[in-house]
C-alpha positions, 0 to 999 in steps of 0.5 A: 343802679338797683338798690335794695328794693324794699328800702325803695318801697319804705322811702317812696310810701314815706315820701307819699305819705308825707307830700300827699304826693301822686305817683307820677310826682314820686316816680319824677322824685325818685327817678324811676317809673310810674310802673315801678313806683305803683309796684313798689306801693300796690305789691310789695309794700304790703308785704313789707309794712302792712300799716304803712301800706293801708296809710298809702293806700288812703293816698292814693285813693284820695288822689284817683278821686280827685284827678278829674278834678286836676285834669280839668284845671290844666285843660282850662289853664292849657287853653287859657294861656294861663 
């Protein structure tokens, strides 16, 4: 099961770079965990490939402004019936 786990990192900041994807969402397509996904991207990666590493970092940042924004849309749509 255990790959190389640079290559992991390369793969999951491509995938998140490329879908503006959140950790939760590469965790899912990657099949590991939300842990392992933001050790990968916070820690290792920049060790790896520094600008790769400032591309998904921008990502990120983007996504934790914008994630009250996505909680509050699937609390109306969760009570909505939607």
């Amino acid at each position: 099961m255990r790959t190389n786990i640079e290559e992991r990192a390369l793969e999951l900041a491509e995938y998140i770079i490329e879908n503006r994807a959140t950790v939760r969402a590469a965790a899912r397509q990657f099949g590991v965990s939300k842990s392992t996904v933001h050790k990968d991207l916070s820690e290792r990666l920049e060790s790896i490939d520094r600008s790769l590493y400032n591309q998904v970092k921008e990502v990120l940042e983007y996504n934790k402004a914008e994630r009250h924004i996505r909680g509050g849309l699937a609390t109306r749509k969760k009570y909505k019936g939607i």
